[in-house]
N, CA, C and O atoms as CSV, one atom per row, in Angstrom:
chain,resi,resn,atom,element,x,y,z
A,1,UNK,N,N,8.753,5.187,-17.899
A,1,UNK,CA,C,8.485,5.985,-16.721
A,1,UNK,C,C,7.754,7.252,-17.152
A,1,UNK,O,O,8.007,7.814,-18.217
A,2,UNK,N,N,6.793,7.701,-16.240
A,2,UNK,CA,C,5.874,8.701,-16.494
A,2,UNK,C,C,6.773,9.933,-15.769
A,2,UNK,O,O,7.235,9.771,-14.639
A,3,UNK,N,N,6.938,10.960,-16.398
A,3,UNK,CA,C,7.486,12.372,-15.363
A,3,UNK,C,C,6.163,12.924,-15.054
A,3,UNK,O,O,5.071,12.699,-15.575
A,4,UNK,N,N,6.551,13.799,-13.960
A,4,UNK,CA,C,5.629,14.130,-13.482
A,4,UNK,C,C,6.251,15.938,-13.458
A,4,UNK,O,O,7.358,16.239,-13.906
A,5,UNK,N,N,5.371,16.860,-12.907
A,5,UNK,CA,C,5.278,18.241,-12.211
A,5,UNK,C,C,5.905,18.287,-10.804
A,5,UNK,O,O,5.822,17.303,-10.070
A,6,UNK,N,N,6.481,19.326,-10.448
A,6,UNK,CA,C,6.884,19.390,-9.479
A,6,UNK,C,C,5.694,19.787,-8.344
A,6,UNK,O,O,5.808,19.837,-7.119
A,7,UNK,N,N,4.454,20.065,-9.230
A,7,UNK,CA,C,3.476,20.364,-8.582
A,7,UNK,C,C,2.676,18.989,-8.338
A,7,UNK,O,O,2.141,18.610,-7.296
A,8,UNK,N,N,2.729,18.500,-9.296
A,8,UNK,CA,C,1.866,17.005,-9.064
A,8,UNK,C,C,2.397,16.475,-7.353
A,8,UNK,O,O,1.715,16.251,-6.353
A,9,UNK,N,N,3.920,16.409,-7.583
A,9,UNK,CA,C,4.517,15.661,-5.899
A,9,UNK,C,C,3.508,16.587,-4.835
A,9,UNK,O,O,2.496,16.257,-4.216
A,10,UNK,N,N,4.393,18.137,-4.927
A,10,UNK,CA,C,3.346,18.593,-3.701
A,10,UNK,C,C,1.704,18.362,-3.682
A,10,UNK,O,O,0.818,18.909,-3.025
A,11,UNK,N,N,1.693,17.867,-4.158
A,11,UNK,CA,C,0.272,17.031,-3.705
A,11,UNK,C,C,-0.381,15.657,-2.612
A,11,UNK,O,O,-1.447,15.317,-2.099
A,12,UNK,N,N,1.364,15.100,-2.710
A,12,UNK,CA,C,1.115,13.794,-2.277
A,12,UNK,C,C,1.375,14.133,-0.795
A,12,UNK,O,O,2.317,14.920,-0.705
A,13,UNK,N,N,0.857,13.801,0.361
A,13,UNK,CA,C,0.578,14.250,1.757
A,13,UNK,C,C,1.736,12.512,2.209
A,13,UNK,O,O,1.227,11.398,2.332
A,14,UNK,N,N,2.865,12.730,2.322
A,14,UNK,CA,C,3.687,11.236,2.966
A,14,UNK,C,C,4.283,12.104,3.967
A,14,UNK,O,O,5.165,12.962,4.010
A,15,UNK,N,N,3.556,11.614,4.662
A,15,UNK,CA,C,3.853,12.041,6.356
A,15,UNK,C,C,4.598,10.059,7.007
A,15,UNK,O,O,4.476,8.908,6.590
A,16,UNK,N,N,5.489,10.911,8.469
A,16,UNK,CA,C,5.591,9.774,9.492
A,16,UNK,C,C,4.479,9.728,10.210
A,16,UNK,O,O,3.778,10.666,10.591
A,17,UNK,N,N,4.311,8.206,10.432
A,17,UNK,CA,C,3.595,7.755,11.482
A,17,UNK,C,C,4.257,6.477,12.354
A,17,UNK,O,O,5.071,5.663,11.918
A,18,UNK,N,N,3.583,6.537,13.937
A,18,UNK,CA,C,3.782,5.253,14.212
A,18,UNK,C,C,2.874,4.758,14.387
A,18,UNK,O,O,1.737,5.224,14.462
A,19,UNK,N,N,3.358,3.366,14.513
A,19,UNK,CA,C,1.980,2.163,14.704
A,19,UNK,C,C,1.856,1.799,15.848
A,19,UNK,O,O,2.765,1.148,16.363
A,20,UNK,N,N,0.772,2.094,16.517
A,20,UNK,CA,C,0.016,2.407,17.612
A,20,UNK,C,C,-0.835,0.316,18.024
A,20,UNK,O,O,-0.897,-0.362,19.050
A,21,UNK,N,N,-1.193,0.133,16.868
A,21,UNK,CA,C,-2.127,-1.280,17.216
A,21,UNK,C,C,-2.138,-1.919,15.767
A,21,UNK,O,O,-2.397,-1.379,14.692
A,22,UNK,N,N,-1.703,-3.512,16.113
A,22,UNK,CA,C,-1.678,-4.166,15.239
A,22,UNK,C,C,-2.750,-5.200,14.893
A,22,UNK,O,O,-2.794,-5.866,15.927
A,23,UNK,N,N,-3.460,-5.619,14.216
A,23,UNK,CA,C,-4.661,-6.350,14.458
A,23,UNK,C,C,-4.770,-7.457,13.157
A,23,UNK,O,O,-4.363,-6.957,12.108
A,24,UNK,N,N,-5.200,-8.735,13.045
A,24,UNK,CA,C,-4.750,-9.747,12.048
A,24,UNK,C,C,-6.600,-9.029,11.414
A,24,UNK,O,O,-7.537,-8.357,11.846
A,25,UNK,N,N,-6.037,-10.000,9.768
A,25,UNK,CA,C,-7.296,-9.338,9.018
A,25,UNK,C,C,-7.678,-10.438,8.243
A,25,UNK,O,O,-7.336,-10.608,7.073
A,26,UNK,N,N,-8.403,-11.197,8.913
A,26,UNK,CA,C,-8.787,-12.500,7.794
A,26,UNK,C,C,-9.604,-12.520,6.868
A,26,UNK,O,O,-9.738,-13.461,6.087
A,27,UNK,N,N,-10.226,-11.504,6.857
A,27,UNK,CA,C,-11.206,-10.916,5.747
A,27,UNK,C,C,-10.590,-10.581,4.324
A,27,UNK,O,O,-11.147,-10.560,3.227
A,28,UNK,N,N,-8.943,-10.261,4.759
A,28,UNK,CA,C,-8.689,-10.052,3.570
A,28,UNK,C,C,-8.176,-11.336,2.300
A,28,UNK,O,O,-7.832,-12.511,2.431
A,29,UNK,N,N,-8.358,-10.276,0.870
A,29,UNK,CA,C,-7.750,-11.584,0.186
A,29,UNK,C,C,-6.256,-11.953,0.030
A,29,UNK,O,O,-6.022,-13.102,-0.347
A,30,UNK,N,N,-5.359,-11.239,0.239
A,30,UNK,CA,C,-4.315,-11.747,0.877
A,30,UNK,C,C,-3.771,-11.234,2.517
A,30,UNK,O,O,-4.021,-10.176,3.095
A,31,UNK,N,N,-3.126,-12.158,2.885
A,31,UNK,CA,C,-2.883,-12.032,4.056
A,31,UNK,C,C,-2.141,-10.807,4.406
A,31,UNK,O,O,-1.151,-10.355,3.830
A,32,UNK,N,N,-2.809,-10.297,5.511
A,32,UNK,CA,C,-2.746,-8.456,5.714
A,32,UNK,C,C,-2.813,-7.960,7.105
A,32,UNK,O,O,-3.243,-8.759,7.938
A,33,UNK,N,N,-2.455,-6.751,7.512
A,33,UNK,CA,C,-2.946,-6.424,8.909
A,33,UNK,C,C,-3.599,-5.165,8.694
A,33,UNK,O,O,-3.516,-4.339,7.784
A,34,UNK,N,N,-4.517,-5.239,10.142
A,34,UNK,CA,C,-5.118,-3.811,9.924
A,34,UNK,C,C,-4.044,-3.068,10.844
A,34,UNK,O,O,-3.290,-3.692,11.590
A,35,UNK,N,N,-4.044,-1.925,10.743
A,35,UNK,CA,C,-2.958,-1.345,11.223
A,35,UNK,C,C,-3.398,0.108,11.885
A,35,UNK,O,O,-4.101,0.730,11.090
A,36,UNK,N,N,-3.224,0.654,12.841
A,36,UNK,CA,C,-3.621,1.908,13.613
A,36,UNK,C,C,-2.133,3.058,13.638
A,36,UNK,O,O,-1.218,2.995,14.458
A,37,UNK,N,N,-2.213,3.704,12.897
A,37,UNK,CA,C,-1.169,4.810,12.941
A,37,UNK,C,C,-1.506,6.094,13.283
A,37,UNK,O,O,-2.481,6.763,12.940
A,38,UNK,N,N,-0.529,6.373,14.042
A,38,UNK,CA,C,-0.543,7.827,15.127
A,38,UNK,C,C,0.263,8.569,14.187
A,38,UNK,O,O,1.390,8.202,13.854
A,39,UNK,N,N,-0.590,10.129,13.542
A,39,UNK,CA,C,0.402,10.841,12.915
A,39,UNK,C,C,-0.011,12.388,13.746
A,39,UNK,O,O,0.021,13.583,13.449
A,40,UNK,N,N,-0.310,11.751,14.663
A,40,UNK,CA,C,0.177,13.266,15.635
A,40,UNK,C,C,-0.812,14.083,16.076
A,40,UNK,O,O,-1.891,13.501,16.191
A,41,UNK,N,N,-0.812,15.239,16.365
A,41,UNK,CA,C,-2.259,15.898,17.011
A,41,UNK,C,C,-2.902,16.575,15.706
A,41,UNK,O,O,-4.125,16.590,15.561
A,42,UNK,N,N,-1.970,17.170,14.701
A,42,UNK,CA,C,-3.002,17.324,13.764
A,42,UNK,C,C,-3.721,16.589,12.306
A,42,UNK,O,O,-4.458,17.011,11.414
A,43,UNK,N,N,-3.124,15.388,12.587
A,43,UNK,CA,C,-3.556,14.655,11.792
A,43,UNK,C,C,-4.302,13.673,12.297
A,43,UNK,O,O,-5.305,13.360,11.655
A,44,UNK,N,N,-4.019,13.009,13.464
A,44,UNK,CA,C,-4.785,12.017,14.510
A,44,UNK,C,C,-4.219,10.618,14.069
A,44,UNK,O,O,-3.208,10.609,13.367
A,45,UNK,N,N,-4.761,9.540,14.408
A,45,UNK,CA,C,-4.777,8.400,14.076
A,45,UNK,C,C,-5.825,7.828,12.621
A,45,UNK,O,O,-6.925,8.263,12.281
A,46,UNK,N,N,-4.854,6.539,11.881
A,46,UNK,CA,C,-5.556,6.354,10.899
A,46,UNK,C,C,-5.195,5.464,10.870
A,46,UNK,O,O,-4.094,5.075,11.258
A,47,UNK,N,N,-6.577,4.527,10.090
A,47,UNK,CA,C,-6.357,2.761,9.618
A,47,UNK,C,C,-5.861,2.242,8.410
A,47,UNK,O,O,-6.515,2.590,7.426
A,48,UNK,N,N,-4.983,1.577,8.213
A,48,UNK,CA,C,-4.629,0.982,6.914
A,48,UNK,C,C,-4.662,-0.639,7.075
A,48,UNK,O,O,-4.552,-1.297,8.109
A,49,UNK,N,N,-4.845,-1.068,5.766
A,49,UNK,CA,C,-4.826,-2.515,5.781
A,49,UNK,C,C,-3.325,-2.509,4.873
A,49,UNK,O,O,-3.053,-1.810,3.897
A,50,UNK,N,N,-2.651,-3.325,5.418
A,50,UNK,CA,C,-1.718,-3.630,4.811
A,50,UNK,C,C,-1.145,-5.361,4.519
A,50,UNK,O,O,-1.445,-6.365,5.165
A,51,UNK,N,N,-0.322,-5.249,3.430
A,51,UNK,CA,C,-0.133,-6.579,3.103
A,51,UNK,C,C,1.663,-6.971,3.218
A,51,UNK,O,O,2.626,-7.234,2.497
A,52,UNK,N,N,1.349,-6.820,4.421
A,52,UNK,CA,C,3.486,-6.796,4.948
A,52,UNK,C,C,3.761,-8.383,6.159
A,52,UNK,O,O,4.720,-8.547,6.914
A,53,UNK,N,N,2.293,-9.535,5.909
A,53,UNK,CA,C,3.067,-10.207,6.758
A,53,UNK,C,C,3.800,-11.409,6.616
A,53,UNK,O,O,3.969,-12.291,7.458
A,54,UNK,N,N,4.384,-11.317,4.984
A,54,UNK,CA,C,5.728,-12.172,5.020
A,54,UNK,C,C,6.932,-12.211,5.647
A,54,UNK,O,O,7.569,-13.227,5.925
A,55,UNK,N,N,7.373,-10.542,5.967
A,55,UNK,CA,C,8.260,-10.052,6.113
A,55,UNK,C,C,8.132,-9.505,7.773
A,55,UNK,O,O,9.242,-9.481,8.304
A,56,UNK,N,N,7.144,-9.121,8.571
A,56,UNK,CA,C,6.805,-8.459,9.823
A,56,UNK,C,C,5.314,-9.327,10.175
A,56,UNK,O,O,4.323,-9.711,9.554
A,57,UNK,N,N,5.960,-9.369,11.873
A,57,UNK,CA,C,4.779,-9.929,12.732
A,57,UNK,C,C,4.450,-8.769,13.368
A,57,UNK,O,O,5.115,-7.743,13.225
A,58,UNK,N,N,3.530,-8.839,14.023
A,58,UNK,CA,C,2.622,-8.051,15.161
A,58,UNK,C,C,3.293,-7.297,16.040
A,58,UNK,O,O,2.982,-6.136,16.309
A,59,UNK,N,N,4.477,-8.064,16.653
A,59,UNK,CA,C,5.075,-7.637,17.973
A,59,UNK,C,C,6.025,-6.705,16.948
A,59,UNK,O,O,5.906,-5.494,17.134
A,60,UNK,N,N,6.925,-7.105,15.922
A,60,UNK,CA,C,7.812,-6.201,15.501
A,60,UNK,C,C,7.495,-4.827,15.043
A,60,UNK,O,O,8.284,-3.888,15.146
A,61,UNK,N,N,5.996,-4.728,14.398
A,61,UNK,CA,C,5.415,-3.725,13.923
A,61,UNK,C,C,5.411,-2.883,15.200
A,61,UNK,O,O,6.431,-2.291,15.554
A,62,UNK,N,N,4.434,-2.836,15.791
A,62,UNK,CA,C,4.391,-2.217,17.540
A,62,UNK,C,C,5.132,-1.261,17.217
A,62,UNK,O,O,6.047,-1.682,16.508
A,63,UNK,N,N,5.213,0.301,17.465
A,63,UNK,CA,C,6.169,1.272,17.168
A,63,UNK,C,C,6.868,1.750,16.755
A,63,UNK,O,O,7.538,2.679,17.206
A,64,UNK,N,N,6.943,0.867,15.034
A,64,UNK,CA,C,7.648,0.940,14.246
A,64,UNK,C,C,7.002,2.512,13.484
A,64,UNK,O,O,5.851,2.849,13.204
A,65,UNK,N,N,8.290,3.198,13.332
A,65,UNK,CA,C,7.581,4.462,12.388
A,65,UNK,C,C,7.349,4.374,10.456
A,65,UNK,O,O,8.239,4.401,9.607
A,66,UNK,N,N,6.405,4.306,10.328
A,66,UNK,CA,C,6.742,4.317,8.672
A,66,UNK,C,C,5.830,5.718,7.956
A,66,UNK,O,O,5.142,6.608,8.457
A,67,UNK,N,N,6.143,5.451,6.864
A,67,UNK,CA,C,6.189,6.626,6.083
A,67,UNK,C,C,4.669,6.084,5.054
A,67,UNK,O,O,4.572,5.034,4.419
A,68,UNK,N,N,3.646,7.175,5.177
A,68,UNK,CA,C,2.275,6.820,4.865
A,68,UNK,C,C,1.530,8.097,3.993
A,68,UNK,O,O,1.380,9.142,4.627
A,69,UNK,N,N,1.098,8.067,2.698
A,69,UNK,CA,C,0.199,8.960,2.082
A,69,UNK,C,C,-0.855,8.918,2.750
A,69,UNK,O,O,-1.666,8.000,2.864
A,70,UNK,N,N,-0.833,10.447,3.427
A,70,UNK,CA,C,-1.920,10.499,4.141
A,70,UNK,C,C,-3.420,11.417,3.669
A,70,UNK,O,O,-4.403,11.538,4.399
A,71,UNK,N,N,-3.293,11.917,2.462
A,71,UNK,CA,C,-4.245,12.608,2.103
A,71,UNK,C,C,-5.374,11.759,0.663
A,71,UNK,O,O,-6.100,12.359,-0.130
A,72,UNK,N,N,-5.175,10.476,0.748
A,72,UNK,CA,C,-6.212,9.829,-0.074
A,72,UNK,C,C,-7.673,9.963,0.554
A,72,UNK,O,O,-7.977,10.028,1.745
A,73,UNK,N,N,-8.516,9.987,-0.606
A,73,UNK,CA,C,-10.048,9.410,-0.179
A,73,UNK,C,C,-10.101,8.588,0.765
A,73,UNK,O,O,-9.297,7.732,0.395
A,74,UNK,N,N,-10.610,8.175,1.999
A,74,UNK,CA,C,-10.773,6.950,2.559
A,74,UNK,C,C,-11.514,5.826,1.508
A,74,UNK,O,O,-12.478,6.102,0.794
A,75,UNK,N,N,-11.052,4.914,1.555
A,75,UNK,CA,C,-11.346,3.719,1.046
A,75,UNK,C,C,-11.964,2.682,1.538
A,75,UNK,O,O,-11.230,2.279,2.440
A,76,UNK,N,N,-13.210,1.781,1.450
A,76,UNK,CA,C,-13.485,0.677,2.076
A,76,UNK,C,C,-12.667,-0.132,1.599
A,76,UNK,O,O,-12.424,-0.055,0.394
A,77,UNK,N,N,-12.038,-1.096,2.382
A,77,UNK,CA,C,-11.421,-2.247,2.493
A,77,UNK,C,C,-11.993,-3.441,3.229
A,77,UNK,O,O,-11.993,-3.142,4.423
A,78,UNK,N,N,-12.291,-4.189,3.121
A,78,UNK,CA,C,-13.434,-5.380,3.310
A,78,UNK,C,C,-14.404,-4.274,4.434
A,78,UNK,O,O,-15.099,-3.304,4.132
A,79,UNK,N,N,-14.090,-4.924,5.900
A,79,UNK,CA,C,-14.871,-4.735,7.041
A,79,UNK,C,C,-13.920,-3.097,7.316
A,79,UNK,O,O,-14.396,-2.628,8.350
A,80,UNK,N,N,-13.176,-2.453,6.950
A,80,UNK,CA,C,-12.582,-1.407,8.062
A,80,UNK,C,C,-12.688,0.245,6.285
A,80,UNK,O,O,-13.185,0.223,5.159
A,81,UNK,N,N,-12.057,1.110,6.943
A,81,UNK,CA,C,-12.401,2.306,6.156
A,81,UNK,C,C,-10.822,2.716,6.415
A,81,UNK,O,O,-10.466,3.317,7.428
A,82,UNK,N,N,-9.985,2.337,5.433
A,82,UNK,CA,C,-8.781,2.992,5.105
A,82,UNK,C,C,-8.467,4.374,5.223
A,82,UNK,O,O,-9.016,5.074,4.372
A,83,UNK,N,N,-7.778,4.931,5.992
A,83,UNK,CA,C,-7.415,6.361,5.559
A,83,UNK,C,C,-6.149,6.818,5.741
A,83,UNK,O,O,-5.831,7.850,6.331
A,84,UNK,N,N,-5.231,5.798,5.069
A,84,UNK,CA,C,-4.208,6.354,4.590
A,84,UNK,C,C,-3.425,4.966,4.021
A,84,UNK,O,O,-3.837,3.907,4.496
A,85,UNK,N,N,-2.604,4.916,3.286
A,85,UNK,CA,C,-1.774,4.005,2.667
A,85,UNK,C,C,-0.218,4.355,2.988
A,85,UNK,O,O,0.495,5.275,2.586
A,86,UNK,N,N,0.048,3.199,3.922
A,86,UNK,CA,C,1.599,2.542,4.139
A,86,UNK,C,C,2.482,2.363,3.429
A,86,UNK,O,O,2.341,1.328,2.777
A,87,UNK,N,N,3.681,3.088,3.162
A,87,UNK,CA,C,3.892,2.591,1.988
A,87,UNK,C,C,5.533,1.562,1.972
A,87,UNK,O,O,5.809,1.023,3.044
A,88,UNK,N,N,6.323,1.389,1.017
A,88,UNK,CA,C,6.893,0.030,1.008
A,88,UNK,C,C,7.088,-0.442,-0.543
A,88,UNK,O,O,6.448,-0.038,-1.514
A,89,UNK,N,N,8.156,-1.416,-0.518
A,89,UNK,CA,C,8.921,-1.621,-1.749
A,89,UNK,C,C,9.238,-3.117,-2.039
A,89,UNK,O,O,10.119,-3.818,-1.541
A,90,UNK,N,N,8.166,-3.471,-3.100
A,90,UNK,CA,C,8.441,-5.260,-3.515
A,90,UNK,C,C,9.399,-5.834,-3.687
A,90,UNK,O,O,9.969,-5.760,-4.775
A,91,UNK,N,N,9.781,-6.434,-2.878
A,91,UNK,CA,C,10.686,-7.667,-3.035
A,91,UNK,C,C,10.291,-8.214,-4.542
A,91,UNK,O,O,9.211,-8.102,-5.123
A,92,UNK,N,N,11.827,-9.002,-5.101
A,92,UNK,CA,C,11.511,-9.726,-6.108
A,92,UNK,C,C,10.647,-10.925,-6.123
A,92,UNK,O,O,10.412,-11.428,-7.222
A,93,UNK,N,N,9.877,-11.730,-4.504
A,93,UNK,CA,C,9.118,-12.847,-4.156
A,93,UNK,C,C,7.705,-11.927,-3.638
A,93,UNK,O,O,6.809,-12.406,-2.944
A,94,UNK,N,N,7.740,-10.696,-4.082
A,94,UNK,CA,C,6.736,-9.912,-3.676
A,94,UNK,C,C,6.500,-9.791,-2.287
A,94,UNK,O,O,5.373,-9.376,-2.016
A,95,UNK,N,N,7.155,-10.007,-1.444
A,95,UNK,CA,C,7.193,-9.572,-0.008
A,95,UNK,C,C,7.720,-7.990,-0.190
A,95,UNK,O,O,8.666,-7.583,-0.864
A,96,UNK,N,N,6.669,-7.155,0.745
A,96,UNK,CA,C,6.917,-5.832,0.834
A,96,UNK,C,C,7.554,-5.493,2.345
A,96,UNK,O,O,7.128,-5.888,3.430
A,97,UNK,N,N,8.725,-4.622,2.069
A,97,UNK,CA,C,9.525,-4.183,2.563
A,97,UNK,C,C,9.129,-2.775,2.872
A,97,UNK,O,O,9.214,-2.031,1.895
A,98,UNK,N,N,8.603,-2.066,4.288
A,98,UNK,CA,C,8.214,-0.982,4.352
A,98,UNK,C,C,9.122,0.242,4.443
A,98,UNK,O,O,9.872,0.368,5.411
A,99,UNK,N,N,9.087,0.947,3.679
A,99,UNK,CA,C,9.053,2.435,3.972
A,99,UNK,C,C,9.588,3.495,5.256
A,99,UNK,O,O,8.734,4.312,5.599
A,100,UNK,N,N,10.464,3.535,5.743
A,100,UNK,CA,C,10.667,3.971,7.147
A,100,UNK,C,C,12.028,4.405,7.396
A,100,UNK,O,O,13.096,3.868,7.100
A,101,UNK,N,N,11.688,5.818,8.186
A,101,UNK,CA,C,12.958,6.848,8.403
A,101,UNK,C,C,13.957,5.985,9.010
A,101,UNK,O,O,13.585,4.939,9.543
A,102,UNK,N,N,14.787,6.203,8.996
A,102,UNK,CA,C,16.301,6.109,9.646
A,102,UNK,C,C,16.804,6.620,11.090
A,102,UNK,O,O,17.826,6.276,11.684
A,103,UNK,N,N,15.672,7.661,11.550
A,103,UNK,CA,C,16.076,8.335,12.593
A,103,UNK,C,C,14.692,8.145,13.418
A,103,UNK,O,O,13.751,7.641,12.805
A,104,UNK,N,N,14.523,8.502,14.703
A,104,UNK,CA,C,13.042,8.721,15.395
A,104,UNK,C,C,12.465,10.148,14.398
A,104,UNK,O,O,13.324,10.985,14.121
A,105,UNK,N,N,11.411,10.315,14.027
A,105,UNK,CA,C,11.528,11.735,13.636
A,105,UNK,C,C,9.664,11.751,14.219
A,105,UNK,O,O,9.105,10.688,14.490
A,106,UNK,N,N,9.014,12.956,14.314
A,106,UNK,CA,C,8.002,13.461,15.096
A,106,UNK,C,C,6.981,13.112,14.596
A,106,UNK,O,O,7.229,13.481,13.448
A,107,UNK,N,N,5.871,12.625,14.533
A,107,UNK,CA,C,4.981,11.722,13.870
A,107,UNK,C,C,4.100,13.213,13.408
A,107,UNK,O,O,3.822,14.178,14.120
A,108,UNK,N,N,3.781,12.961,11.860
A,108,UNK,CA,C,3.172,14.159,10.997
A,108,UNK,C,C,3.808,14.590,10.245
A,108,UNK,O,O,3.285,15.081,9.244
A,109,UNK,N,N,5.532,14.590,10.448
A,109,UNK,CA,C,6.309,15.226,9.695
A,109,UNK,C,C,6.316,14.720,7.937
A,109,UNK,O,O,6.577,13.656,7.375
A,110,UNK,N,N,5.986,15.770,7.570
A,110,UNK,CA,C,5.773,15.679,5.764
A,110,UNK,C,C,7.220,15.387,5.043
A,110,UNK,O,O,8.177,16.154,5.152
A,111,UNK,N,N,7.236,14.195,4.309
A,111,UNK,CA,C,8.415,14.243,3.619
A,111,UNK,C,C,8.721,15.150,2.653
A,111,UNK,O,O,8.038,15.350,1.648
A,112,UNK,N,N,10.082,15.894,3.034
A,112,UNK,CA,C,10.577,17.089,1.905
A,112,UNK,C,C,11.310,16.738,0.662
A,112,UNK,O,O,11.649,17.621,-0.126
Protein backbone atom coordinates (compact mmCIF):
# COMPACT_ATOMS: atom_id res chain seq x y z
CA UNK A 1 0.00 0.00 0.00
CA UNK A 2 1.09 3.46 -1.05
CA UNK A 3 0.51 6.29 1.94
CA UNK A 4 -0.37 9.17 0.92
CA UNK A 5 -0.49 13.23 2.38
CA UNK A 6 -3.18 14.44 4.00
CA UNK A 7 -2.93 16.96 1.37
CA UNK A 8 -2.88 14.60 -1.56
CA UNK A 9 -6.83 13.41 -0.23
CA UNK A 10 -7.90 17.10 -0.14
CA UNK A 11 -7.49 17.03 -3.57
CA UNK A 12 -9.82 14.40 -4.50
CA UNK A 13 -13.36 16.33 -5.23
CA UNK A 14 -16.00 12.88 -4.05
CA UNK A 15 -19.02 14.61 -3.93
CA UNK A 16 -22.94 12.99 -3.83
CA UNK A 17 -24.79 12.74 -6.75
CA UNK A 18 -28.00 11.43 -8.07
CA UNK A 19 -28.74 9.70 -11.15
CA UNK A 20 -30.92 11.66 -13.10
CA UNK A 21 -30.89 9.27 -16.65
CA UNK A 22 -29.84 5.98 -17.37
CA UNK A 23 -28.87 5.09 -20.92
CA UNK A 24 -27.41 1.44 -22.30
CA UNK A 25 -23.82 1.84 -23.99
CA UNK A 26 -23.06 -0.64 -26.63
CA UNK A 27 -20.15 1.03 -27.77
CA UNK A 28 -18.54 0.02 -24.91
CA UNK A 29 -15.97 -2.78 -24.40
CA UNK A 30 -17.52 -4.10 -21.55
CA UNK A 31 -20.93 -3.89 -20.80
CA UNK A 32 -21.66 -0.35 -19.20
CA UNK A 33 -24.12 2.50 -18.80
CA UNK A 34 -23.90 5.95 -19.60
CA UNK A 35 -25.07 7.59 -16.71
CA UNK A 36 -26.37 11.41 -16.05
CA UNK A 37 -25.66 12.66 -12.47
CA UNK A 38 -27.15 15.69 -10.77
CA UNK A 39 -24.59 17.15 -8.28
CA UNK A 40 -26.50 20.19 -7.66
CA UNK A 41 -26.55 23.88 -8.73
CA UNK A 42 -22.98 24.34 -8.34
CA UNK A 43 -21.63 21.65 -9.84
CA UNK A 44 -24.50 20.79 -12.46
CA UNK A 45 -24.96 17.57 -14.09
CA UNK A 46 -22.27 15.10 -15.36
CA UNK A 47 -21.73 11.95 -17.59
CA UNK A 48 -20.06 8.85 -16.59
CA UNK A 49 -19.78 5.58 -18.26
CA UNK A 50 -19.92 3.04 -15.94
CA UNK A 51 -19.42 -0.68 -15.73
CA UNK A 52 -22.12 -1.74 -12.87
CA UNK A 53 -24.53 -3.88 -15.04
CA UNK A 54 -24.04 -7.22 -13.42
CA UNK A 55 -25.19 -6.09 -10.34
CA UNK A 56 -27.92 -2.92 -11.31
CA UNK A 57 -30.49 -2.39 -14.11
CA UNK A 58 -31.78 0.88 -15.41
CA UNK A 59 -34.93 1.15 -13.39
CA UNK A 60 -32.96 0.45 -10.03
CA UNK A 61 -30.28 3.02 -10.80
CA UNK A 62 -33.06 5.91 -11.41
CA UNK A 63 -32.32 8.03 -8.18
CA UNK A 64 -30.03 6.18 -6.70
CA UNK A 65 -27.43 8.60 -4.90
CA UNK A 66 -23.77 7.60 -5.27
CA UNK A 67 -20.65 8.95 -4.37
CA UNK A 68 -18.48 10.32 -7.57
CA UNK A 69 -14.83 12.08 -8.07
CA UNK A 70 -15.86 14.93 -9.45
CA UNK A 71 -12.86 17.01 -10.27
CA UNK A 72 -10.99 14.74 -13.03
CA UNK A 73 -10.02 15.92 -16.58
CA UNK A 74 -13.00 15.02 -18.68
CA UNK A 75 -12.21 12.01 -20.52
CA UNK A 76 -13.36 10.63 -23.93
CA UNK A 77 -14.97 7.43 -23.53
CA UNK A 78 -15.98 5.86 -26.86
CA UNK A 79 -18.96 8.21 -28.25
CA UNK A 80 -19.70 10.44 -24.81
CA UNK A 81 -17.07 12.91 -22.70
CA UNK A 82 -16.83 11.67 -19.08
CA UNK A 83 -16.80 14.12 -16.36
CA UNK A 84 -16.70 12.49 -13.44
CA UNK A 85 -16.07 8.86 -12.18
CA UNK A 86 -18.65 6.72 -10.08
CA UNK A 87 -17.20 5.11 -7.79
CA UNK A 88 -17.65 1.38 -6.24
CA UNK A 89 -15.97 -1.76 -4.91
CA UNK A 90 -15.06 -5.23 -6.83
CA UNK A 91 -16.65 -8.05 -6.03
CA UNK A 92 -14.47 -11.14 -5.91
CA UNK A 93 -16.45 -12.18 -9.70
CA UNK A 94 -15.60 -8.55 -10.47
CA UNK A 95 -19.07 -7.25 -10.34
CA UNK A 96 -18.89 -3.67 -8.93
CA UNK A 97 -20.78 -2.77 -6.08
CA UNK A 98 -21.36 1.08 -5.95
CA UNK A 99 -20.40 3.52 -3.57
CA UNK A 100 -23.41 5.20 -1.81
CA UNK A 101 -24.48 7.13 1.39
CA UNK A 102 -26.66 5.54 3.84
CA UNK A 103 -28.84 8.49 4.33
CA UNK A 104 -30.61 10.98 1.53
CA UNK A 105 -27.86 13.59 1.81
CA UNK A 106 -27.92 16.98 -0.65
CA UNK A 107 -26.43 16.33 -3.96
CA UNK A 108 -22.70 18.21 -4.08
CA UNK A 109 -22.01 17.41 -0.68
CA UNK A 110 -18.08 16.73 -0.48
CA UNK A 111 -17.08 13.72 1.42
CA UNK A 112 -15.34 14.70 4.84
Amino acid sequence: MNHIEWEDFQKVELRVGTIIEVEDFPEARKPAFILKVDFGDKLGIKKASAQITDLYDKEALMGKQVVAVVNFVPKQIGPIMSGCLVTGFHQANEAVVLAVPDQNTPNGARLA
